[in-house]
mmCIF file of the N, C-alpha and C atoms, coordinates in Angstrom:
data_MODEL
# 
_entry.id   MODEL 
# 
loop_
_atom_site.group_PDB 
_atom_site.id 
_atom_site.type_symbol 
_atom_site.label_atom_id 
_atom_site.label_alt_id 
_atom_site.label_comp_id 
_atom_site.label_asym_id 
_atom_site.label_entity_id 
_atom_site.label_seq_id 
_atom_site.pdbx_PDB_ins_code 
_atom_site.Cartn_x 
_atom_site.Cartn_y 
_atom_site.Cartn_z 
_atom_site.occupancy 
_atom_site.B_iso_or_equiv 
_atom_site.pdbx_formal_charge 
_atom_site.auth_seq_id 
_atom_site.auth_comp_id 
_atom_site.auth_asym_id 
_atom_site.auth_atom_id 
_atom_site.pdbx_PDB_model_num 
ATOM 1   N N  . UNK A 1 1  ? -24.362 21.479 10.105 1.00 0.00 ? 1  UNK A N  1 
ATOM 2   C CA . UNK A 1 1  ? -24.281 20.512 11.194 1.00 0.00 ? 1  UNK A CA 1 
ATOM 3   C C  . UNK A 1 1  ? -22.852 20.413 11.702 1.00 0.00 ? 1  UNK A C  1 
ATOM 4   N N  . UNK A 1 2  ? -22.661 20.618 13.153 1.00 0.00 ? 2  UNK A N  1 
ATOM 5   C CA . UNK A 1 2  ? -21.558 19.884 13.798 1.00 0.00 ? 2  UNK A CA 1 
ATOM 6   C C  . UNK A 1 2  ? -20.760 18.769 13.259 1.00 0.00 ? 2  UNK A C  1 
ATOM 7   N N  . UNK A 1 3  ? -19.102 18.503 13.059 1.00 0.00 ? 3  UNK A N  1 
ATOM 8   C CA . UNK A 1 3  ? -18.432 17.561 12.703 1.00 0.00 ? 3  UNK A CA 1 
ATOM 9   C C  . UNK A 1 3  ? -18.351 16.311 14.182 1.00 0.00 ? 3  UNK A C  1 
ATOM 10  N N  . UNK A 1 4  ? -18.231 14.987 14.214 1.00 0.00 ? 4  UNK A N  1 
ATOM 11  C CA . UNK A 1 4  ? -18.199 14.331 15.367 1.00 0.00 ? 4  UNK A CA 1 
ATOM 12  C C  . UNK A 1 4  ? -16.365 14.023 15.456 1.00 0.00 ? 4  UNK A C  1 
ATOM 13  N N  . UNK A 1 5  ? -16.203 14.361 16.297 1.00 0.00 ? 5  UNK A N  1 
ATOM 14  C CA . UNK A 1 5  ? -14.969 14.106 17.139 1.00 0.00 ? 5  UNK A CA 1 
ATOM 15  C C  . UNK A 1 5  ? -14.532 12.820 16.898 1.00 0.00 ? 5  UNK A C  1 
ATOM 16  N N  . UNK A 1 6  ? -13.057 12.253 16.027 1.00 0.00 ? 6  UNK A N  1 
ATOM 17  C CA . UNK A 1 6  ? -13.337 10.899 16.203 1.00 0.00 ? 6  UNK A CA 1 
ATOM 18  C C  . UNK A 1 6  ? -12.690 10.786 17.495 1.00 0.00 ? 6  UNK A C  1 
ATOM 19  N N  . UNK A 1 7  ? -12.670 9.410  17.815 1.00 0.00 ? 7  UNK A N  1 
ATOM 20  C CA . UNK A 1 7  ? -12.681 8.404  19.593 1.00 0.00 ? 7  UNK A CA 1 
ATOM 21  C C  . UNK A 1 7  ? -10.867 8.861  20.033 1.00 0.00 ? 7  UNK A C  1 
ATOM 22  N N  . UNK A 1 8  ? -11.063 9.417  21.228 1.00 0.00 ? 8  UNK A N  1 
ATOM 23  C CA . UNK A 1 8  ? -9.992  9.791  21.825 1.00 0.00 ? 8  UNK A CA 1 
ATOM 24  C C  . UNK A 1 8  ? -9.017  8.596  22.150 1.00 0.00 ? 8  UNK A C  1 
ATOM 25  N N  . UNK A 1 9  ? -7.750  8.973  21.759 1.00 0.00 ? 9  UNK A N  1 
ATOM 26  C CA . UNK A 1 9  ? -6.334  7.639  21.609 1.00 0.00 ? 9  UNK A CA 1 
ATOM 27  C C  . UNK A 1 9  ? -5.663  7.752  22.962 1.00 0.00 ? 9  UNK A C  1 
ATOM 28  N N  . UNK A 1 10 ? -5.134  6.738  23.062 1.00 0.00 ? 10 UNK A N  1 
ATOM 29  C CA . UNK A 1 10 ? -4.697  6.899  24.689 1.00 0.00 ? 10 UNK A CA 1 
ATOM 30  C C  . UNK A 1 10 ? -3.101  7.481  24.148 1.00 0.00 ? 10 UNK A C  1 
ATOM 31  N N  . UNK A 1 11 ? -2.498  7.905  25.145 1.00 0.00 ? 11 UNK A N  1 
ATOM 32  C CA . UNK A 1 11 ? -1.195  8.842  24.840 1.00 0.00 ? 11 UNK A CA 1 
ATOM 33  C C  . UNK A 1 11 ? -0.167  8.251  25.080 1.00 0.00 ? 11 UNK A C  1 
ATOM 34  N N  . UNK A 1 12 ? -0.656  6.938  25.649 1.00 0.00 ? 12 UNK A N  1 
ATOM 35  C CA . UNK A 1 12 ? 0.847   5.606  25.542 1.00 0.00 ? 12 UNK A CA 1 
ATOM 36  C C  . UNK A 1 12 ? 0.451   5.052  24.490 1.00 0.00 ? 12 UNK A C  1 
ATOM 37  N N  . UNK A 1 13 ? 0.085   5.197  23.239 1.00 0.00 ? 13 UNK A N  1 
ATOM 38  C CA . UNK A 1 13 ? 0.080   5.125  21.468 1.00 0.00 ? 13 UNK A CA 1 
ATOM 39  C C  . UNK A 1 13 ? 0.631   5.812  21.114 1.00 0.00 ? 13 UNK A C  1 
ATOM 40  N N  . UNK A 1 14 ? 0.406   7.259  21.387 1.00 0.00 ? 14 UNK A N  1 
ATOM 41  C CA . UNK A 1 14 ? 1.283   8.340  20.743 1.00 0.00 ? 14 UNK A CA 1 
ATOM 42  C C  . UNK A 1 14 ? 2.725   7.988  20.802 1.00 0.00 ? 14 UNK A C  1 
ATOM 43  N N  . UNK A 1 15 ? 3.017   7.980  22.354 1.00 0.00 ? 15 UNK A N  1 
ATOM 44  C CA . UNK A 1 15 ? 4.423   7.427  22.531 1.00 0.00 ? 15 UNK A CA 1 
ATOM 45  C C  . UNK A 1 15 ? 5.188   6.347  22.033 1.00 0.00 ? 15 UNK A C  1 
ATOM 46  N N  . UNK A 1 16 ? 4.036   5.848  22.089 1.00 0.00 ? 16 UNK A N  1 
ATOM 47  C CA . UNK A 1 16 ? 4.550   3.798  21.704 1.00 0.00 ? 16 UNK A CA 1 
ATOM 48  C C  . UNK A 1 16 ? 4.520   4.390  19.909 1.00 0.00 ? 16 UNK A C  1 
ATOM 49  N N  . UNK A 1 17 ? 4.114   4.839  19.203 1.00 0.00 ? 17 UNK A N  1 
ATOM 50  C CA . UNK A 1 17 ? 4.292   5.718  17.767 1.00 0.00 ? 17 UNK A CA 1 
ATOM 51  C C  . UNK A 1 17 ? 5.150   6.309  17.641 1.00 0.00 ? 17 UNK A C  1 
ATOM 52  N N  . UNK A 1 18 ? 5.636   7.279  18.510 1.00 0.00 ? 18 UNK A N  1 
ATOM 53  C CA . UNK A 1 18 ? 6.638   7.681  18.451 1.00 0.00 ? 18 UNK A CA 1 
ATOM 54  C C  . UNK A 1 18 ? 8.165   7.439  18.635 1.00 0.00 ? 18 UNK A C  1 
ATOM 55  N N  . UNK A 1 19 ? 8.340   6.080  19.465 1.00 0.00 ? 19 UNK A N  1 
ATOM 56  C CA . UNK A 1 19 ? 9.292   5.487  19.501 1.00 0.00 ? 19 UNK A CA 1 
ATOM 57  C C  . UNK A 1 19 ? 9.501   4.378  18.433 1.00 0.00 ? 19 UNK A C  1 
ATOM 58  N N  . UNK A 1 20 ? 8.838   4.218  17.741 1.00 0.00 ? 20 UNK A N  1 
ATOM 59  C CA . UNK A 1 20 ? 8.582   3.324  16.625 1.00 0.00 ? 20 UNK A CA 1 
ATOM 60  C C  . UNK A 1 20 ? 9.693   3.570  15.885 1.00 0.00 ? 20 UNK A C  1 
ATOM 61  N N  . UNK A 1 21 ? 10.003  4.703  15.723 1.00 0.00 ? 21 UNK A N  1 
ATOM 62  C CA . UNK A 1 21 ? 11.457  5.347  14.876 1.00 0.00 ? 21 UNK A CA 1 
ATOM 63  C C  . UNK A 1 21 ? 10.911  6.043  13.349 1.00 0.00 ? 21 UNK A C  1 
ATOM 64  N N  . UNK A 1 22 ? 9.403   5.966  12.996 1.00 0.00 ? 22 UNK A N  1 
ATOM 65  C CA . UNK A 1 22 ? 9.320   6.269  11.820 1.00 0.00 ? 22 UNK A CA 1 
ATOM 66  C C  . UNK A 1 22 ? 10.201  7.022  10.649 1.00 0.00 ? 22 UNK A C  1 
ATOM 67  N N  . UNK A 1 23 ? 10.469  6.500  9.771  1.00 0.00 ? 23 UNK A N  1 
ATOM 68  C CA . UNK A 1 23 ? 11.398  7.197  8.558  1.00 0.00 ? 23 UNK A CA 1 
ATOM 69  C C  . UNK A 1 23 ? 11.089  8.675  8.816  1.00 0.00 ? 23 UNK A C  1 
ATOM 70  N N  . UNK A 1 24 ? 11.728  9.636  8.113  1.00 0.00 ? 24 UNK A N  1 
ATOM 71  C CA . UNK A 1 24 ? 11.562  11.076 7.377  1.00 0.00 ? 24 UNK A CA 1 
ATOM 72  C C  . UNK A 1 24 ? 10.902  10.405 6.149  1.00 0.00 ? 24 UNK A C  1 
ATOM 73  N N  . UNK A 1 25 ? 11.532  9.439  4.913  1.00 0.00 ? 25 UNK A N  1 
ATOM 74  C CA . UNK A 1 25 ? 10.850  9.558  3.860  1.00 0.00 ? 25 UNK A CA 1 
ATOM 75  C C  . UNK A 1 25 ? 9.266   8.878  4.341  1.00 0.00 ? 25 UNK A C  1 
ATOM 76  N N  . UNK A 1 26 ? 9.012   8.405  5.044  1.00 0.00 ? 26 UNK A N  1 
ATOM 77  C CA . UNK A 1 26 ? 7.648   7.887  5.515  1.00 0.00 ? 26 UNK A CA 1 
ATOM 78  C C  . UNK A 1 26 ? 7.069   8.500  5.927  1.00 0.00 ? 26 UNK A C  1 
ATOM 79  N N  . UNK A 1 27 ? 7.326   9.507  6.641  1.00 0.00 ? 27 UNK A N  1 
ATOM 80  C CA . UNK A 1 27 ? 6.804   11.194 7.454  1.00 0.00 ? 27 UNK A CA 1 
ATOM 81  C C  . UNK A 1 27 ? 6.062   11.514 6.142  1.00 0.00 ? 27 UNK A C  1 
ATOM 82  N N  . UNK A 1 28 ? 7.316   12.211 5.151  1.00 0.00 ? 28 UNK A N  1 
ATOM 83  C CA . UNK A 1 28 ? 6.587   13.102 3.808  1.00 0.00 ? 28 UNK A CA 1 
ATOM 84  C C  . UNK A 1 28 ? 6.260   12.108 3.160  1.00 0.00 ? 28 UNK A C  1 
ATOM 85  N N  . UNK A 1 29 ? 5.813   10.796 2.684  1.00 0.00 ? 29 UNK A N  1 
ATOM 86  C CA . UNK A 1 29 ? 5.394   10.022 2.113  1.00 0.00 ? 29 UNK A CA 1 
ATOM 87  C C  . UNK A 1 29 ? 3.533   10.516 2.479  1.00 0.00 ? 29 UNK A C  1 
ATOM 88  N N  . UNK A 1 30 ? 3.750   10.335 3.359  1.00 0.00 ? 30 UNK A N  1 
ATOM 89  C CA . UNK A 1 30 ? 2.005   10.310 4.330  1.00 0.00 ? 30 UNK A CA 1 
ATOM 90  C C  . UNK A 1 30 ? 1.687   11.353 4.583  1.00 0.00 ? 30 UNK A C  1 
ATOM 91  N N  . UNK A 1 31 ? 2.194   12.455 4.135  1.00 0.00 ? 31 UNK A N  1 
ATOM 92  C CA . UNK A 1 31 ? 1.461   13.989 4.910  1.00 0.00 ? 31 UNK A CA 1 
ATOM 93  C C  . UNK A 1 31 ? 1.930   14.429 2.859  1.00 0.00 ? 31 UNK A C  1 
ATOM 94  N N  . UNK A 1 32 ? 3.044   14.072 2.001  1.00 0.00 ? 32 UNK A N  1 
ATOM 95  C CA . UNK A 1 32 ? 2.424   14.026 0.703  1.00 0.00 ? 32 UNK A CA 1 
ATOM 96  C C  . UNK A 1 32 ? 1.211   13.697 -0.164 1.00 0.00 ? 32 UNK A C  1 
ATOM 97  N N  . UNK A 1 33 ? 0.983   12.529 0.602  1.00 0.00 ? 33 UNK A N  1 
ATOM 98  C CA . UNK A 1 33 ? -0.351  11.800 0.331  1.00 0.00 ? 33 UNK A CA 1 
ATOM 99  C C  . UNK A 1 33 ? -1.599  12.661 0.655  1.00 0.00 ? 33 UNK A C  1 
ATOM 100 N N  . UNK A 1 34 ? -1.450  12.690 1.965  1.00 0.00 ? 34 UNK A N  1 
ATOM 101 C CA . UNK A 1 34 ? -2.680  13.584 2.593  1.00 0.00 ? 34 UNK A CA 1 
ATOM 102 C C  . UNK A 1 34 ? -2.822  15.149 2.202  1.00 0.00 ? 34 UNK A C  1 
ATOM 103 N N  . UNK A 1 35 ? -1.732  15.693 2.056  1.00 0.00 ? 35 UNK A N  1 
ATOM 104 C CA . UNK A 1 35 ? -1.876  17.325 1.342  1.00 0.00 ? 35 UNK A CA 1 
ATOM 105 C C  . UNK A 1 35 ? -2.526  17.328 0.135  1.00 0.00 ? 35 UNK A C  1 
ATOM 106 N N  . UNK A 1 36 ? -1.723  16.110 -0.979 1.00 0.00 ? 36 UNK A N  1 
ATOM 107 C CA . UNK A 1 36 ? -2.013  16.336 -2.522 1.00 0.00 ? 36 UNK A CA 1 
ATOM 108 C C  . UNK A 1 36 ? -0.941  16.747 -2.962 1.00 0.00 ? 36 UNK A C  1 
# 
């Protein structure tokens, strides 16, 4: 069976996320997490 797409984000989030300033150690904190 087909996977469902989750709900498309508007791209002034992305931005408004991206200006947020997020850490580096918070970057690899969360993509550590998520790899394993």
């Amino acid at each position: 069976e087909g996977h469902e797409l989750p709900a498309s984000v508007p791209y002034r989030n992305h931005v408004a996320q991206a200006r947020l300033g997020v850490s580096i150690e918070a970057h690899e904190t969360f993509f550590r997490d998520l790899l394993g």
